[in-house]
N, C-alpha and C positions, 0 to 999 in steps of 0.2 A: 504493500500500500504506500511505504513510503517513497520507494525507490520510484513508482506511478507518477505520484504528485512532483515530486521532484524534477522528474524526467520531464513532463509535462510541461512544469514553471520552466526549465532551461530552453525547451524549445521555443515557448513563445518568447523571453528575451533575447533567444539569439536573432530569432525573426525580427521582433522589432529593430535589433542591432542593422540584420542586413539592408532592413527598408530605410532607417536615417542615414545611413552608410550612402545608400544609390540617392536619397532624395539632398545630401550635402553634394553631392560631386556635380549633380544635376545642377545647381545654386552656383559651383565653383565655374562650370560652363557658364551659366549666365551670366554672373558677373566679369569674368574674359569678355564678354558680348557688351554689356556695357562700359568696361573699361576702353575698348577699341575706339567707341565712338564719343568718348569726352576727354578734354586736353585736360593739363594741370590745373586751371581754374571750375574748372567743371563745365564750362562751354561748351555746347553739340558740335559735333564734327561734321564732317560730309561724310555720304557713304562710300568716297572713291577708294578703291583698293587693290590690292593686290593678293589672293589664295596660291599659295604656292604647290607646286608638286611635285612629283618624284618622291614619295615616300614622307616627305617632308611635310609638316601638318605648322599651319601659322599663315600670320595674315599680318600685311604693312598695310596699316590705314592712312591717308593724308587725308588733312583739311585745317580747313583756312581760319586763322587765327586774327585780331585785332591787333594793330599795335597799339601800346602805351604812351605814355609821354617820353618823346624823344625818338622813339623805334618805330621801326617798319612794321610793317602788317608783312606776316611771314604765316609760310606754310606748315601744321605741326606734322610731324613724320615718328608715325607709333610702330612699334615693331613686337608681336608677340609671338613667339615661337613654340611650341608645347615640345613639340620631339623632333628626331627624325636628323638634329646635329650631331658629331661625335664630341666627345667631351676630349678636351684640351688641343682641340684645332682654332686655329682663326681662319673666320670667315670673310672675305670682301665681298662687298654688296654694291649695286650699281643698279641708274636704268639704263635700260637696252633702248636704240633706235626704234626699232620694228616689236609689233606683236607677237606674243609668244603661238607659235601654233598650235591645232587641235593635237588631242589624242595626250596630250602630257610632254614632249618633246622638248628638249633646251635648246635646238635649233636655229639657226639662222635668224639669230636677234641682231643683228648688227652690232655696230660700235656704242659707247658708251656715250648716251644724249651728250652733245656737244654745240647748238645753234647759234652759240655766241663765238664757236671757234676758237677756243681758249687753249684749248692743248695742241698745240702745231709745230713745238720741237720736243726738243731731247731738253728743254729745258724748265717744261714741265712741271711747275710745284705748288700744288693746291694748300694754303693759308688756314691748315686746318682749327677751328675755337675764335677765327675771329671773321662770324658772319657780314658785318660790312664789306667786305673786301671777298664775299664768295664769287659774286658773279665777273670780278675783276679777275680774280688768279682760278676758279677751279670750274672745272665742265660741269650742267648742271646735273648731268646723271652722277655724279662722283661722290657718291656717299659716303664711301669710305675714306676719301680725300678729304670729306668735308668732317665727319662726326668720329672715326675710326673702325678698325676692324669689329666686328661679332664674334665675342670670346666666347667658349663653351667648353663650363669646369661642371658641369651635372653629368651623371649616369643617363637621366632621360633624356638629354639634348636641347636643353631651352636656353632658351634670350629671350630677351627684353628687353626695350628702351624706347625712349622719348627725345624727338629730338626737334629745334626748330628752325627753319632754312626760309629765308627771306628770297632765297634767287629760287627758290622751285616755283611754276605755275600750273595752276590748275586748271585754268581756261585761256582762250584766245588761242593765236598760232603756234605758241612754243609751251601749248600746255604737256604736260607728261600722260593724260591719257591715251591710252590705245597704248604704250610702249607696255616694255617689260622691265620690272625686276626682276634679277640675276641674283645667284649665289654662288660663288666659289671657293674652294678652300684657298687661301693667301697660298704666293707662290703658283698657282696652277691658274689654267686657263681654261682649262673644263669646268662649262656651269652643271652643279649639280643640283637645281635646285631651283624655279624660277613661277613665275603669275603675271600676266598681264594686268595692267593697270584700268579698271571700271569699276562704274558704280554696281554696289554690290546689293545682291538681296539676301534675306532670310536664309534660304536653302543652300548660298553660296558658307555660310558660316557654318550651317549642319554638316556640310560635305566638307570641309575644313578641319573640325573636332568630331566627325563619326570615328574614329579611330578611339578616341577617349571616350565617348559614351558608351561604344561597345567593350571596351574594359572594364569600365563600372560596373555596366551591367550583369556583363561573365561575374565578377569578382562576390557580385550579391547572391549572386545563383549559385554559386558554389558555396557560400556561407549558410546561404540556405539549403542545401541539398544536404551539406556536412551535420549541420542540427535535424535533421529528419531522420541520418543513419543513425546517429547517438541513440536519438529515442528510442528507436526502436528496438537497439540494441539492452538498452537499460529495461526497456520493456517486458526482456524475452525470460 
Protein backbone atom coordinates (compact mmCIF):
# COMPACT_ATOMS: atom_id res chain seq x y z
CA UNK A 1 0.00 0.00 0.00
CA UNK A 2 2.76 2.18 0.76
CA UNK A 3 5.01 1.50 -1.88
CA UNK A 4 1.31 2.22 -4.24
CA UNK A 5 0.94 5.75 -2.81
CA UNK A 6 4.28 6.43 -3.11
CA UNK A 7 4.86 5.33 -6.46
CA UNK A 8 1.87 7.16 -7.56
CA UNK A 9 2.90 10.74 -5.77
CA UNK A 10 6.52 10.21 -7.65
CA UNK A 11 4.85 9.87 -10.85
CA UNK A 12 2.77 12.61 -10.83
CA UNK A 13 5.71 15.02 -9.67
CA UNK A 14 7.87 13.95 -12.12
CA UNK A 15 5.12 14.75 -14.77
CA UNK A 16 4.55 17.80 -13.54
CA UNK A 17 8.59 18.31 -13.55
CA UNK A 18 8.52 17.35 -17.21
CA UNK A 19 5.58 19.77 -18.28
CA UNK A 20 7.36 23.10 -16.56
CA UNK A 21 10.45 21.75 -17.96
CA UNK A 22 8.96 21.97 -21.88
CA UNK A 23 6.49 24.89 -20.81
CA UNK A 24 10.17 27.15 -19.57
CA UNK A 25 12.05 26.27 -22.71
CA UNK A 26 8.89 27.17 -24.79
CA UNK A 27 9.01 30.83 -22.68
CA UNK A 28 13.01 30.80 -23.34
CA UNK A 29 12.13 30.50 -27.25
CA UNK A 30 9.81 33.22 -26.99
CA UNK A 31 11.72 35.52 -25.27
CA UNK A 32 14.81 34.81 -28.03
CA UNK A 33 11.78 36.17 -30.36
CA UNK A 34 11.25 39.19 -28.49
CA UNK A 35 14.61 39.96 -27.79
CA UNK A 36 15.53 39.94 -31.77
CA UNK A 37 13.16 42.54 -32.32
CA UNK A 38 13.98 45.38 -29.54
CA UNK A 39 17.37 47.32 -29.22
CA UNK A 40 18.92 48.26 -25.91
CA UNK A 41 16.22 50.84 -25.17
CA UNK A 42 13.46 48.78 -25.70
CA UNK A 43 12.51 50.27 -29.01
CA UNK A 44 10.60 47.95 -31.81
CA UNK A 45 12.82 46.92 -34.42
CA UNK A 46 12.00 46.04 -38.06
CA UNK A 47 11.51 42.70 -39.14
CA UNK A 48 14.53 42.65 -41.79
CA UNK A 49 16.75 39.72 -41.28
CA UNK A 50 18.78 37.30 -41.91
CA UNK A 51 17.85 32.91 -40.99
CA UNK A 52 20.92 31.37 -41.41
CA UNK A 53 21.62 27.72 -42.78
CA UNK A 54 23.64 24.94 -43.02
CA UNK A 55 23.08 23.35 -39.93
CA UNK A 56 23.48 26.54 -38.35
CA UNK A 57 20.39 27.79 -36.40
CA UNK A 58 20.30 31.92 -35.47
CA UNK A 59 19.19 34.91 -36.88
CA UNK A 60 20.84 38.62 -37.50
CA UNK A 61 18.12 41.13 -37.12
CA UNK A 62 18.77 44.90 -38.30
CA UNK A 63 16.66 47.85 -37.61
CA UNK A 64 16.74 51.28 -37.55
CA UNK A 65 17.44 53.07 -34.47
CA UNK A 66 17.06 57.05 -33.58
CA UNK A 67 19.95 59.19 -32.84
CA UNK A 68 20.41 61.05 -29.73
CA UNK A 69 21.93 64.38 -29.15
CA UNK A 70 24.92 64.63 -31.20
CA UNK A 71 24.60 61.03 -33.08
CA UNK A 72 23.47 59.77 -36.14
CA UNK A 73 20.58 57.77 -36.50
CA UNK A 74 22.20 54.32 -37.00
CA UNK A 75 21.27 51.00 -37.88
CA UNK A 76 21.02 48.22 -34.68
CA UNK A 77 22.74 44.85 -35.95
CA UNK A 78 21.50 41.81 -33.30
CA UNK A 79 23.02 38.72 -33.65
CA UNK A 80 21.66 35.54 -31.82
CA UNK A 81 23.08 32.24 -32.60
CA UNK A 82 21.70 29.15 -30.46
CA UNK A 83 24.05 26.28 -32.13
CA UNK A 84 25.52 24.83 -34.86
CA UNK A 85 29.34 27.06 -34.14
CA UNK A 86 32.37 25.01 -32.96
CA UNK A 87 33.53 26.20 -29.63
CA UNK A 88 36.91 28.06 -29.70
CA UNK A 89 36.84 29.18 -33.42
CA UNK A 90 36.44 32.66 -34.74
CA UNK A 91 34.17 33.43 -36.85
CA UNK A 92 34.14 36.46 -39.62
CA UNK A 93 30.81 37.66 -40.72
CA UNK A 94 30.14 39.86 -43.74
CA UNK A 95 27.33 40.92 -46.23
CA UNK A 96 27.42 39.34 -49.52
CA UNK A 97 26.74 41.34 -52.96
CA UNK A 98 24.18 38.95 -54.28
CA UNK A 99 21.29 36.68 -52.68
CA UNK A 100 21.90 33.60 -51.14
CA UNK A 101 20.30 30.93 -53.36
CA UNK A 102 17.55 28.39 -52.83
CA UNK A 103 17.89 24.99 -51.49
CA UNK A 104 20.42 26.04 -48.51
CA UNK A 105 23.68 26.61 -50.73
CA UNK A 106 26.64 29.25 -49.75
CA UNK A 107 27.12 29.84 -53.30
CA UNK A 108 27.97 32.58 -55.49
CA UNK A 109 27.35 35.50 -53.19
CA UNK A 110 29.69 37.73 -54.46
CA UNK A 111 32.03 40.06 -52.81
CA UNK A 112 31.65 41.71 -49.61
CA UNK A 113 28.96 44.86 -50.07
CA UNK A 114 31.24 47.54 -51.13
CA UNK A 115 29.08 50.70 -53.10
CA UNK A 116 31.19 53.24 -51.78
CA UNK A 117 34.30 51.54 -53.01
CA UNK A 118 36.35 51.80 -50.04
CA UNK A 119 38.52 48.78 -50.36
CA UNK A 120 40.42 49.16 -53.77
CA UNK A 121 44.06 48.31 -52.54
CA UNK A 122 46.25 46.37 -50.43
CA UNK A 123 45.82 49.12 -48.22
CA UNK A 124 42.94 48.28 -46.98
CA UNK A 125 42.19 49.17 -43.06
CA UNK A 126 38.64 49.22 -41.75
CA UNK A 127 38.77 51.82 -38.39
CA UNK A 128 37.25 49.34 -36.23
CA UNK A 129 35.03 51.03 -32.53
CA UNK A 130 35.02 54.33 -34.17
CA UNK A 131 31.75 54.60 -36.15
CA UNK A 132 32.06 58.03 -37.60
CA UNK A 133 34.60 57.22 -39.60
CA UNK A 134 32.80 53.76 -40.95
CA UNK A 135 31.67 54.66 -44.16
CA UNK A 136 35.11 56.62 -44.70
CA UNK A 137 37.61 53.72 -44.12
CA UNK A 138 35.40 50.31 -44.16
CA UNK A 139 33.13 48.50 -46.89
CA UNK A 140 29.76 48.53 -45.76
CA UNK A 141 29.37 44.76 -45.70
CA UNK A 142 32.46 44.53 -43.34
CA UNK A 143 31.26 43.60 -40.19
CA UNK A 144 33.96 42.06 -38.83
CA UNK A 145 36.17 45.00 -39.90
CA UNK A 146 33.74 47.14 -38.22
CA UNK A 147 32.41 45.26 -34.70
CA UNK A 148 35.19 42.20 -34.62
CA UNK A 149 35.24 38.42 -35.11
CA UNK A 150 32.24 35.99 -33.43
CA UNK A 151 34.16 34.17 -30.67
CA UNK A 152 32.61 30.71 -29.61
CA UNK A 153 33.92 29.38 -26.05
CA UNK A 154 30.31 27.14 -25.54
CA UNK A 155 29.86 23.37 -26.10
CA UNK A 156 26.48 24.24 -27.93
CA UNK A 157 27.94 26.92 -30.24
CA UNK A 158 26.33 30.20 -29.43
CA UNK A 159 26.83 34.00 -29.81
CA UNK A 160 25.49 36.86 -29.38
CA UNK A 161 25.62 40.48 -29.60
CA UNK A 162 24.59 43.99 -30.22
CA UNK A 163 25.92 46.20 -32.25
CA UNK A 164 25.26 49.79 -33.87
CA UNK A 165 26.45 50.99 -37.50
CA UNK A 166 25.40 54.28 -38.63
CA UNK A 167 26.98 53.41 -42.52
CA UNK A 168 24.42 50.33 -42.87
CA UNK A 169 21.17 51.16 -44.81
CA UNK A 170 18.02 49.70 -44.91
CA UNK A 171 16.33 51.37 -47.62
CA UNK A 172 16.99 53.21 -50.99
CA UNK A 173 19.73 52.15 -53.47
CA UNK A 174 22.49 50.88 -51.28
CA UNK A 175 20.12 49.20 -48.98
CA UNK A 176 21.48 45.64 -47.64
CA UNK A 177 18.22 43.82 -48.47
CA UNK A 178 18.03 41.01 -50.84
CA UNK A 179 22.11 40.55 -50.19
CA UNK A 180 23.42 37.86 -47.89
CA UNK A 181 25.05 37.38 -44.70
CA UNK A 182 28.16 35.06 -44.65
CA UNK A 183 29.82 33.13 -42.20
CA UNK A 184 33.38 31.93 -42.13
CA UNK A 185 35.69 30.54 -39.97
CA UNK A 186 38.67 33.44 -39.65
CA UNK A 187 41.41 32.55 -41.96
CA UNK A 188 39.32 30.60 -44.60
CA UNK A 189 37.25 31.42 -47.34
CA UNK A 190 34.79 28.88 -47.24
CA UNK A 191 31.28 30.32 -46.00
CA UNK A 192 29.91 27.94 -43.80
CA UNK A 193 27.01 29.29 -42.91
CA UNK A 194 24.97 32.08 -44.59
CA UNK A 195 20.78 33.94 -44.97
CA UNK A 196 19.74 36.23 -47.19
CA UNK A 197 18.68 39.44 -45.82
CA UNK A 198 14.38 40.10 -45.76
CA UNK A 199 11.66 40.90 -43.94
CA UNK A 200 10.80 38.10 -41.83
CA UNK A 201 7.68 36.25 -40.75
CA UNK A 202 6.52 34.17 -37.84
CA UNK A 203 7.21 30.76 -39.56
CA UNK A 204 10.64 32.07 -40.65
CA UNK A 205 11.78 32.01 -36.73
CA UNK A 206 9.93 28.48 -36.09
CA UNK A 207 12.07 27.01 -38.90
CA UNK A 208 15.13 28.91 -37.26
CA UNK A 209 14.68 27.36 -33.43
CA UNK A 210 12.79 23.95 -34.70
CA UNK A 211 15.97 22.23 -33.84
CA UNK A 212 15.58 23.48 -30.12
CA UNK A 213 11.97 22.85 -29.76
CA UNK A 214 12.21 19.41 -30.91
CA UNK A 215 14.82 18.88 -28.07
CA UNK A 216 12.76 20.18 -25.46
CA UNK A 217 10.24 18.22 -26.42
CA UNK A 218 12.25 14.69 -26.86
CA UNK A 219 13.81 15.77 -23.55
CA UNK A 220 10.09 15.91 -21.75
CA UNK A 221 9.05 12.61 -23.30
CA UNK A 222 11.67 10.93 -22.06
CA UNK A 223 11.28 12.39 -18.49
CA UNK A 224 8.15 11.39 -18.96
CA UNK A 225 8.38 7.89 -20.23
CA UNK A 226 11.23 7.21 -17.52
CA UNK A 227 8.56 8.17 -14.43
CA UNK A 228 5.85 5.68 -16.07
CA UNK A 229 8.60 2.76 -16.09
CA UNK A 230 9.50 3.53 -12.38
CA UNK A 231 5.91 3.18 -11.51
CA UNK A 232 5.22 0.57 -12.76
CA UNK A 233 8.09 -1.07 -11.60
CA UNK A 234 7.48 -0.12 -7.95
CA UNK A 235 4.05 -1.34 -8.62
CA UNK A 236 4.95 -4.99 -9.49
Amino acid sequence: MRCHLFCRGLLLLTALAAITHAQSNDEEIDMFHDEEKTDSTGEALGQLGAVFTSGVKGVVWFGSTQGGAGKLASVSVNVEIKSGLQKGKRYTWNIRDNSAPKGGKCTNLGNVYDPYMVNQSNLYQCHRGDSNSYRATCSIGDLSGKFGTLNVTSEEGDVSGQFDDPSLELTGTYSVENRTVALQVSGSKDVVACGTIRFLEQSDLDAATAGLRNMFTYTSLVLSSVSVVVSWFHLL
